[in-house]
N, C-alpha and C positions, 0 to 999 in steps of 0.2 A: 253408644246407642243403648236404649233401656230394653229392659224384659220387654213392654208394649209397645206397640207401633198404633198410630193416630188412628185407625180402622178400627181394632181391637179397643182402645181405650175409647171412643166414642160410643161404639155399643155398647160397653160395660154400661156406662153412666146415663145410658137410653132409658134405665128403667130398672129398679132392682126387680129380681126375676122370684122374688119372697112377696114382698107389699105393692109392686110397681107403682111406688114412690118417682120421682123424677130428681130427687134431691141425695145426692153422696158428699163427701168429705173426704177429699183424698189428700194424703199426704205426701211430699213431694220435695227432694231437692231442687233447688231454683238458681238461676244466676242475679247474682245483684251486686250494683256495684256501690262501693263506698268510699268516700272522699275520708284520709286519713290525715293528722298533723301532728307532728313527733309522735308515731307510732297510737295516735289515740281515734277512733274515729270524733267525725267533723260535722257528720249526718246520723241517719238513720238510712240513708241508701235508698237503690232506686232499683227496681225491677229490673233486668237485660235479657230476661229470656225471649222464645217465640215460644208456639205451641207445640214445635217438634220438642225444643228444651223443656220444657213444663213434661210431658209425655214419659220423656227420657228418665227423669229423676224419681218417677212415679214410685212408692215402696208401699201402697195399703190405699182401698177405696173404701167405704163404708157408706153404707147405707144411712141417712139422717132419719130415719123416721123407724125400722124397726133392728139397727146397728149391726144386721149383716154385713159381716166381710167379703165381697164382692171380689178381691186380687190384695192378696200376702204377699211378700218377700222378704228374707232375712237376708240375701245377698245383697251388695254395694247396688245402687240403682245404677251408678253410673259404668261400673266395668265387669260386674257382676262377681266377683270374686266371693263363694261361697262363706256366709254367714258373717259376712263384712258389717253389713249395716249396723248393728249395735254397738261395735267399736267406733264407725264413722260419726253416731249419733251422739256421744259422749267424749268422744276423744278433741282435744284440740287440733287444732291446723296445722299440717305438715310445717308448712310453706310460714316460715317468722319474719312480721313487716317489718322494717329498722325503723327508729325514730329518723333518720335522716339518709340522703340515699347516699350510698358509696364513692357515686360520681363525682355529683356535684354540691351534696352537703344541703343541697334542698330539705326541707323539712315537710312539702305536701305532696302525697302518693295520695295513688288513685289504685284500689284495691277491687277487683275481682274474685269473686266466690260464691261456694254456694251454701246457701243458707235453707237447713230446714224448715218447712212452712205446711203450712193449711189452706186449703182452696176449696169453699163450699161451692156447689154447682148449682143447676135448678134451673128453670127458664125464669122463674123469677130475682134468680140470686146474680149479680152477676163475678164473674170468676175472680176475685182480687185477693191474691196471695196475703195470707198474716205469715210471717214471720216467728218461727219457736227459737230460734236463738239468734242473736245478731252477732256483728264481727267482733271478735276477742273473748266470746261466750264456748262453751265444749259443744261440737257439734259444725259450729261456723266452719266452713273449713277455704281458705285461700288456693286460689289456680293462677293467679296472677297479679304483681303489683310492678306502675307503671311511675315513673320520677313526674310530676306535672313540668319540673323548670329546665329539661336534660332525655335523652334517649334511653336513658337507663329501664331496663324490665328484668323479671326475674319470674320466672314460669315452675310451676308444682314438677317436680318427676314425676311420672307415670299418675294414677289417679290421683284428684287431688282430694279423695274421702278418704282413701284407704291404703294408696301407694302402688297398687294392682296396676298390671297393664291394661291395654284395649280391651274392648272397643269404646272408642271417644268419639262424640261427634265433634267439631270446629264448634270452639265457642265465641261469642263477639268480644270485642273488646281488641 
């Protein structure tokens, strides 16, 4: 679970409490999953969070209109392990996808993780994640990679930004 729970982040972004602007920019780790083939991605990926996920990953709100910071964190978003986050943001992915699975020698995985992103708000804007690093980029980081052709998975130890334990919420996938 994150610093914020969906109460608190939704009044945050009600209004910045400087210009009351209706428009922030929060930064957020997100879940997204990526089709991968011998170890290269296949996509660009596809969203898999909800809003409690979105919430969760939260690390910085800002203001768009007079660049107030609204909610900092330097800990992990996701287990909070103290002053994580800037290693999470530059470090690579615990979790290394194989070009083929162990199993059964298949070559297309289905990749889970989370990927640092931007989410402008506003009633005019509507909420659609960009993406600051994609998978195999510093910062991507892996939670899960699944065989498409076989049973085979392989799951992050403990956080999959930083290594830290709980608290995790149940991700999809």
């Amino acid at each position: 679970m994150g610093k914020l729970d969906e109460r608190t982040f939704a009044a945050m972004i009600a209004g910045c409490k400087k210009c009351d602007t209706k428009a922030f920019l929060v930064a957020s780790y997100i879940d997204r999953q990526v089709s991968v083939r011998l170890g290269e991605r296949n996509d660009d990926g596809r969203w898999t969070h909800d809003g409690k996920q979105l919430v969760d990953g939260v690390y910085r709100v800002k203001c768009m209109r007079c660049s107030d910071v609204t909610f900092t964190t330097a800990d992990c978003p996701r287990c909070h392990r103290d002053g994580a986050l800037a290693d999470a943001l530059r470090q690579p992915s615990r979790l290394a996808v194989p070009k083929h699975c162990p199993d059964c020698r298949g070559t297309e995985l289905t990749v889970t993780g989370f990927a640092p992103s931007t989410v402008r708000t506003g009633a005019e804007l509507p909420p659609s994640p960009t993406p600051t690093a994609q998978f195999g980029d510093p910062g991507f980081h892996v939670a899960h990679v699944m065989c498409d052709g076989c049973d085979w998975v392989a799951i992050a130890d403990g956080c999959p930004l930083c290594g830290g334990p709980g608290p995790l919420r149940s991700r999809p996938g």
